[in-house]
TIGU-339575 format. One record per residue: residue number from 1; residue in three letters; chain; z, x, y of N, C-alpha, C, O, CB in turn. Coordinates in steps of 0.001 Angstrom, whole numbers, plus 524288, in hexadecimal, padded with zeros to 5 digits. Last residue first. Glycine has a CB too. Layout:
<nodes>
  nr rest kette   n_Z   n_X   n_Y  ca_Z  ca_X  ca_Y   c_Z   c_X   c_Y   o_Z   o_X   o_Y  cb_Z  cb_X  cb_Y
 NUM  ala     A     Z     X     Y     Z     X     Y     Z     X     Y     Z     X     Y     Z     X     Y
...
</nodes>
This chain:
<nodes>
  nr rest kette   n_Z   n_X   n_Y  ca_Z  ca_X  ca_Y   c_Z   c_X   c_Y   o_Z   o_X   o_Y  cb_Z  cb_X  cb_Y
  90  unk     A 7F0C5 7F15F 8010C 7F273 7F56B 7FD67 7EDE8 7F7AB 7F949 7EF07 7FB16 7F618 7F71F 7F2FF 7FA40
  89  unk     A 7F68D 7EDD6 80DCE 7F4AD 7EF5A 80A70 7F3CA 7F0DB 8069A 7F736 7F43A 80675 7F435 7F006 80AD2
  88  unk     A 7FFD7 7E44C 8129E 7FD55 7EA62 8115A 7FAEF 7E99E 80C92 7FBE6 7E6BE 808D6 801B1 7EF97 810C3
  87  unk     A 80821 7DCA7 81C04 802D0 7DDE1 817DA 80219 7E376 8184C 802FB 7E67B 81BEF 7FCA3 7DAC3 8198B
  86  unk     A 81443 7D6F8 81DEA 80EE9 7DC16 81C45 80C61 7DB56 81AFD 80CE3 7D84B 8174D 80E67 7DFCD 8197F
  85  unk     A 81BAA 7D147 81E39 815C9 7D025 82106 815D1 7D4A5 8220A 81719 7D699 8263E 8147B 7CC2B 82600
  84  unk     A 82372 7CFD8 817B6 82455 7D39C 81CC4 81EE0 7D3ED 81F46 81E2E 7D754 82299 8269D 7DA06 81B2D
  83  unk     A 822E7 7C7B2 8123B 82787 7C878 815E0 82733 7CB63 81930 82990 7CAF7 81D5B 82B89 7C9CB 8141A
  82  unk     A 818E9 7C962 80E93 819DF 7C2D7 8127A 81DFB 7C550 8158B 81DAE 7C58B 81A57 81CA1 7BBD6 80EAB
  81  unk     A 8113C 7D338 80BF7 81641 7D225 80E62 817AF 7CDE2 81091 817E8 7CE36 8155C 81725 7D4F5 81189
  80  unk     A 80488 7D525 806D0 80678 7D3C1 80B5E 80CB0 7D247 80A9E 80CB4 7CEC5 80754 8030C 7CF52 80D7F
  79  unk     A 7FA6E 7DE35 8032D 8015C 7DA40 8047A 8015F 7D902 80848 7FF53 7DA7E 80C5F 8074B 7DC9B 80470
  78  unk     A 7EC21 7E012 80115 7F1A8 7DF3D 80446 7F5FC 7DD08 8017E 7F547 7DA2B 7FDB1 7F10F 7DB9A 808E0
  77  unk     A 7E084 7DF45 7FC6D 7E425 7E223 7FA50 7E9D2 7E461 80060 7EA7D 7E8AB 80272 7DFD6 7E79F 7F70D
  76  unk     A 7D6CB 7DA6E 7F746 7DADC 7DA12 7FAB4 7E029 7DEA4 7F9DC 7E262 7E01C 7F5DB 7DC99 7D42D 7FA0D
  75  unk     A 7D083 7D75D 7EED0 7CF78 7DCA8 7F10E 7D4AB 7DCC8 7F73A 7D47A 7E03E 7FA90 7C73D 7DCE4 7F31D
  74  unk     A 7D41D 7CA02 7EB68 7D2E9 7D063 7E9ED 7D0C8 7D218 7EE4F 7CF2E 7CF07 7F1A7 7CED3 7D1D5 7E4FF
  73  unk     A 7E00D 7C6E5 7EF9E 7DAE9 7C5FD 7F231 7D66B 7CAD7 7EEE9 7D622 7CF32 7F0ED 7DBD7 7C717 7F9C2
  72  unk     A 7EADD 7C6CA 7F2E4 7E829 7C5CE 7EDC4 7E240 7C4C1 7EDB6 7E08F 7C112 7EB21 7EA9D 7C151 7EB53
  71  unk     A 7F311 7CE07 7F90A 7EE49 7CBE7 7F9F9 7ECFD 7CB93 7F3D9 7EDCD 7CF14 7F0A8 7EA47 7CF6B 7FDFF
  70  unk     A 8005B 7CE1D 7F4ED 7FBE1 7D17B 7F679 7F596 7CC00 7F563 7F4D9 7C859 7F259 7FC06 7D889 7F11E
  69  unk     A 80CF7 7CBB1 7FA90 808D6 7CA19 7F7CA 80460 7CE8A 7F939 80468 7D183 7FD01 80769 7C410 7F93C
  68  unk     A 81A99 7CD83 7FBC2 8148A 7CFF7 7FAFC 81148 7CBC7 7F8C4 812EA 7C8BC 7F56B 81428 7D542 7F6C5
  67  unk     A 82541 7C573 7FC0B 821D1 7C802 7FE6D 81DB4 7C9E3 80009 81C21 7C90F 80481 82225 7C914 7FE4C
  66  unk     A 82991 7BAE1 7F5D2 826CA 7BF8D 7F611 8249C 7C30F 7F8D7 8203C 7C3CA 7F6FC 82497 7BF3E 7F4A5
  65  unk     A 82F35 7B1D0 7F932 82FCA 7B5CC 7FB56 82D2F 7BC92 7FA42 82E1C 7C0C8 7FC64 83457 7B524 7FB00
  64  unk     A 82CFB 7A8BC 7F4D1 82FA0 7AB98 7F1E1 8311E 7B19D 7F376 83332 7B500 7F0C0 82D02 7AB3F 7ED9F
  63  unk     A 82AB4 7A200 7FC9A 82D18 79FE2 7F886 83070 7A386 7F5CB 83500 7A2BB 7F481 82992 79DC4 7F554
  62  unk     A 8237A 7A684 802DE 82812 7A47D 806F3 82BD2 7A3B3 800FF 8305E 7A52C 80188 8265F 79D67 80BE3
  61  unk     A 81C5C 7A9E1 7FC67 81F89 7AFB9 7FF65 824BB 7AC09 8001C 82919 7AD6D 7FEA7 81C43 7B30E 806FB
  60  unk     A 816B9 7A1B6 7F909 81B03 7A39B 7F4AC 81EC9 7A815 7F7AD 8230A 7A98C 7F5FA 817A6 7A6A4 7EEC6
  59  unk     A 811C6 7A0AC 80316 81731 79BD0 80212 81906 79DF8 7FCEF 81D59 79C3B 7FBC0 8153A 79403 80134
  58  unk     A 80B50 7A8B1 8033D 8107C 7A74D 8067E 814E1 7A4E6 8071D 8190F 7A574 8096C 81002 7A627 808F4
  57  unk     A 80510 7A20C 7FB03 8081B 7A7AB 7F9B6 80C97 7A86F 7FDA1 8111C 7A8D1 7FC06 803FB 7AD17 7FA44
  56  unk     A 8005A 798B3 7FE19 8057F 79AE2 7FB81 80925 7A03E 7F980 80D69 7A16F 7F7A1 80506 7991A 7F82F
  55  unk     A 7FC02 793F6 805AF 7FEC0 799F4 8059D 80229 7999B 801B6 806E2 79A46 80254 801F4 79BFD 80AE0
  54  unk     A 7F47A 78C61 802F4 7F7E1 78BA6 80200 7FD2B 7912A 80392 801A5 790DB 801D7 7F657 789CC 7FD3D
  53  unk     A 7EB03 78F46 80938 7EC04 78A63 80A2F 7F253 78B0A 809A2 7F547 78AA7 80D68 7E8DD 78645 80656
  52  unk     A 7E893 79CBE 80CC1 7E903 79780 806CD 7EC03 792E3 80A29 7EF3D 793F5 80D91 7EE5E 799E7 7FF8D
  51  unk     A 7ECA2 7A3E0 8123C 7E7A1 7A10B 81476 7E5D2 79B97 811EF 7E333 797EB 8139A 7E2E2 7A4E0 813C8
  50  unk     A 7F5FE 7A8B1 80E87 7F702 7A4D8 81275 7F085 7A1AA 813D7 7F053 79D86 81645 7FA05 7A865 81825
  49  unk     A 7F28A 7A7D8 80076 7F3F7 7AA3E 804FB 7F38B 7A564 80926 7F1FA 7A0E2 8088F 7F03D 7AF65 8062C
  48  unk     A 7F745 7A3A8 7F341 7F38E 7A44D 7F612 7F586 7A597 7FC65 7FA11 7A45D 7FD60 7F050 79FA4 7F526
  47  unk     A 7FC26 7AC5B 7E8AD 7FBEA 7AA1C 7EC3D 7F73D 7A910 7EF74 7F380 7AC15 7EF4D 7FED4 7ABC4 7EE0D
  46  unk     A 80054 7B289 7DDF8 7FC33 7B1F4 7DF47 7FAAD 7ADDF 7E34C 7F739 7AB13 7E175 7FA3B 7B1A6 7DB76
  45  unk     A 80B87 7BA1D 7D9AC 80A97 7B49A 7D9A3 80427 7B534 7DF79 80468 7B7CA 7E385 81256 7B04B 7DBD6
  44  unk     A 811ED 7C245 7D9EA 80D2D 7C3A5 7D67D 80B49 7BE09 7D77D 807B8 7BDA7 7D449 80E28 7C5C8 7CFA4
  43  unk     A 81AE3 7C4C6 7DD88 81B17 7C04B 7D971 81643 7C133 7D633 8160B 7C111 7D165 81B17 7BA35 7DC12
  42  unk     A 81B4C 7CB09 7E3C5 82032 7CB48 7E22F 81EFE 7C874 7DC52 82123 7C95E 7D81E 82483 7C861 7E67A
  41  unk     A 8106C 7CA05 7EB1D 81279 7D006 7E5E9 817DB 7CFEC 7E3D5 81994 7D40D 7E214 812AA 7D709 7E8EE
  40  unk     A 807AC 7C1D6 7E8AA 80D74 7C2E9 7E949 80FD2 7C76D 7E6A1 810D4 7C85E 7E206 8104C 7BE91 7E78E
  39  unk     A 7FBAE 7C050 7EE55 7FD24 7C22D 7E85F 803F2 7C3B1 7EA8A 8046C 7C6D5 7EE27 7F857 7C8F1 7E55F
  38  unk     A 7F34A 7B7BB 7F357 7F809 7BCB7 7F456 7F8DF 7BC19 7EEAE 7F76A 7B8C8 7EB84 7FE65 7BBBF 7F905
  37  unk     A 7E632 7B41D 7F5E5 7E9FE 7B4F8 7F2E8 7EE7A 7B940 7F2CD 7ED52 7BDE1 7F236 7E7D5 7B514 7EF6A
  36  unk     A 7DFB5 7A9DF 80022 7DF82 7AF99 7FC2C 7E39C 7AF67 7FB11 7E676 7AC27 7FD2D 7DE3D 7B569 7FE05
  35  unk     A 7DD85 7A0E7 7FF50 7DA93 7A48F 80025 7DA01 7A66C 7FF6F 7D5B8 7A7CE 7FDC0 7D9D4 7A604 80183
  34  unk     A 7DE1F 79325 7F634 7DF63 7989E 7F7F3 7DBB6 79B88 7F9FF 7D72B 79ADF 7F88F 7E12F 79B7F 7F449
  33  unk     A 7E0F6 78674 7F2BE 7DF1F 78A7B 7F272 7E10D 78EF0 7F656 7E4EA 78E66 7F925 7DA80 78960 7F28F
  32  unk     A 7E888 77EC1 7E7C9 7E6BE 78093 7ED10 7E346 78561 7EC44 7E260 787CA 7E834 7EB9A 781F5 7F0D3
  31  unk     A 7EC0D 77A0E 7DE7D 7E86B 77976 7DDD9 7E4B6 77BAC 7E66C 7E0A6 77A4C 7E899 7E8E8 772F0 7DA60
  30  unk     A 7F6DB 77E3A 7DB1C 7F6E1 77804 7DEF7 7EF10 77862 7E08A 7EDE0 77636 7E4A8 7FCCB 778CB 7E78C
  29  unk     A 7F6C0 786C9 7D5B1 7F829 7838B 7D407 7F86D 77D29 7D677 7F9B7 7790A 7D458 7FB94 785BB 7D2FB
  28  unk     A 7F019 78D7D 7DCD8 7ECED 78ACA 7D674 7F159 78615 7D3D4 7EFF0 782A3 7D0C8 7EC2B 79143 7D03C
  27  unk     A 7F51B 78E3B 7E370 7F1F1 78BA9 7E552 7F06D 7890E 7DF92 7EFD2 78474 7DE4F 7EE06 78EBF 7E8D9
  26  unk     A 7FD5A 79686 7DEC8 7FE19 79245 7E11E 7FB38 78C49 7E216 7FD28 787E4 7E1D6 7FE99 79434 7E469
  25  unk     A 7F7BC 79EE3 7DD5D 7F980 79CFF 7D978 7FB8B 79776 7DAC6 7FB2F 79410 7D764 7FCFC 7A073 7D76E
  24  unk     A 7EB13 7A1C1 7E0BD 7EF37 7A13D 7E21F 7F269 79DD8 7DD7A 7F02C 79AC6 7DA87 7EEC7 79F41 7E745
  23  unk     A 7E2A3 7AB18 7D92B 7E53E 7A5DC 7DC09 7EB33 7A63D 7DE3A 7EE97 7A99B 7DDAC 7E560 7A0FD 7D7AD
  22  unk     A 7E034 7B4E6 7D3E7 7DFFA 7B3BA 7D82B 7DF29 7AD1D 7DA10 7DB2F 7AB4B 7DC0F 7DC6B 7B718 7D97E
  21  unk     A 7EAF1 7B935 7CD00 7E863 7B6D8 7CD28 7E517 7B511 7D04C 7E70E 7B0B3 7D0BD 7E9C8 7B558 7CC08
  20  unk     A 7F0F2 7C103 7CDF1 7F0C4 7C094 7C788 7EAA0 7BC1C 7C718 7E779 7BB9D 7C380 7F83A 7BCE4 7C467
  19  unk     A 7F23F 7CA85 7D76C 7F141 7C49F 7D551 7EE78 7C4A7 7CFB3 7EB02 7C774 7CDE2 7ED3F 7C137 7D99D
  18  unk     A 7FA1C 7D5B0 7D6A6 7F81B 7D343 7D764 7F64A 7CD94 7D4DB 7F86A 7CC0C 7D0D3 7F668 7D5EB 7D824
  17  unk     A 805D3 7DA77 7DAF7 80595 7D6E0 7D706 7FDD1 7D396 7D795 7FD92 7CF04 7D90F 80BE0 7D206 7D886
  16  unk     A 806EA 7E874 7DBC1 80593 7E2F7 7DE3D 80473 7DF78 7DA2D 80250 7E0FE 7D625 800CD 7E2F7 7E212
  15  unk     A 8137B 7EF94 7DA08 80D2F 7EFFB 7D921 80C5D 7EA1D 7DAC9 8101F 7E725 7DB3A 80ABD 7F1B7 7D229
  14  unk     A 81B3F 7F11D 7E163 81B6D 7F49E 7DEA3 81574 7F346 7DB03 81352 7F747 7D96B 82134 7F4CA 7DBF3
  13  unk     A 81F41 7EFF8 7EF08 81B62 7ED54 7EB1B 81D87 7F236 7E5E9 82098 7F5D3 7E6B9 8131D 7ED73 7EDA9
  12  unk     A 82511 7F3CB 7F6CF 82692 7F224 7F27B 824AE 7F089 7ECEC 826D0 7EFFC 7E8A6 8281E 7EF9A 7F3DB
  11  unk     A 81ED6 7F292 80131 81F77 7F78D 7FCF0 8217E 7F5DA 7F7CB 81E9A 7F702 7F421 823A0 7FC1A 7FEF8
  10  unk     A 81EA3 7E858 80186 81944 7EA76 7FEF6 819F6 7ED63 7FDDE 817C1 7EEA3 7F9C9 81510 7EB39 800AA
   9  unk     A 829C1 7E64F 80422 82886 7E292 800F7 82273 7E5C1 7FF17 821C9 7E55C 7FA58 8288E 7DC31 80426
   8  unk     A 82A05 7ECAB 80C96 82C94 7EF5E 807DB 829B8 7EE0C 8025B 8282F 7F0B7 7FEA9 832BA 7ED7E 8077F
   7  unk     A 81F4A 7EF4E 81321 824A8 7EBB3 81211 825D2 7EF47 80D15 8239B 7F2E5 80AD1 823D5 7E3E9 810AC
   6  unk     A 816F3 7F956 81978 817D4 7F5FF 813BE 81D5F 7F23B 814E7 81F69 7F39B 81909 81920 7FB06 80D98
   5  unk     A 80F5D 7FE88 82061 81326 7FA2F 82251 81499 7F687 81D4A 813A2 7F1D2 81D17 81033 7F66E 82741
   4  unk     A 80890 8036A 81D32 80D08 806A5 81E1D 81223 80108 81E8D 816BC 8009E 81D36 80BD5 80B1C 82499
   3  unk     A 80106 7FECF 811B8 800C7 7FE69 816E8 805D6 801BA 8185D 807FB 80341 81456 8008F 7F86C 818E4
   2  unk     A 7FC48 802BF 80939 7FB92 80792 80D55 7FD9B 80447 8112F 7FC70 8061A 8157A 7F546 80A6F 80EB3
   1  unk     A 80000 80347 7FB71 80000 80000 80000 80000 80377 804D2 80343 806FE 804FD 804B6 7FC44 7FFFC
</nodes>
């Protein structure tokens, strides 16, 4: 990770959980749709982003307090920090 300005919460990482799947896990179950995809690095759980109708990935941050997610988007490649609103690179 090259950005200088890390949180603890991204140093901390110890390897990235990536998506098992590319949907949202949420949406498939109430039959919604999506833009693009965060991947939760505490949970590994497969979300949709603030541009999705439904955000849910934000609403699992407010729920369960995870922190990291990384872009699920192939060739993407960021974190981002809800608590400490970082993003970086990697």
């Amino acid at each position: 990770m090259e950005n200088e300005q890390i949180c603890e919460h991204i140093k901390n990482l110890q390897e990235l959980k990536l998506p098992k799947e590319l949907v949202c896990e949420e949406c498939v179950k109430i039959g919604g749709q999506w833009v693009h995809l965060r991947t939760c690095q505490t949970c590994g759980m497969t979300l949709c982003c603030d541009d999705s109708p439904n955000t849910h990935m934000t609403k699992h941050y407010h729920s369960t307090a995870h922190p990291v997610v990384i872009s699920a988007v192939p060739g993407e490649r960021w974190l981002w920090c809800y608590k400490d609103e970082i993003f970086s690179e990697y």
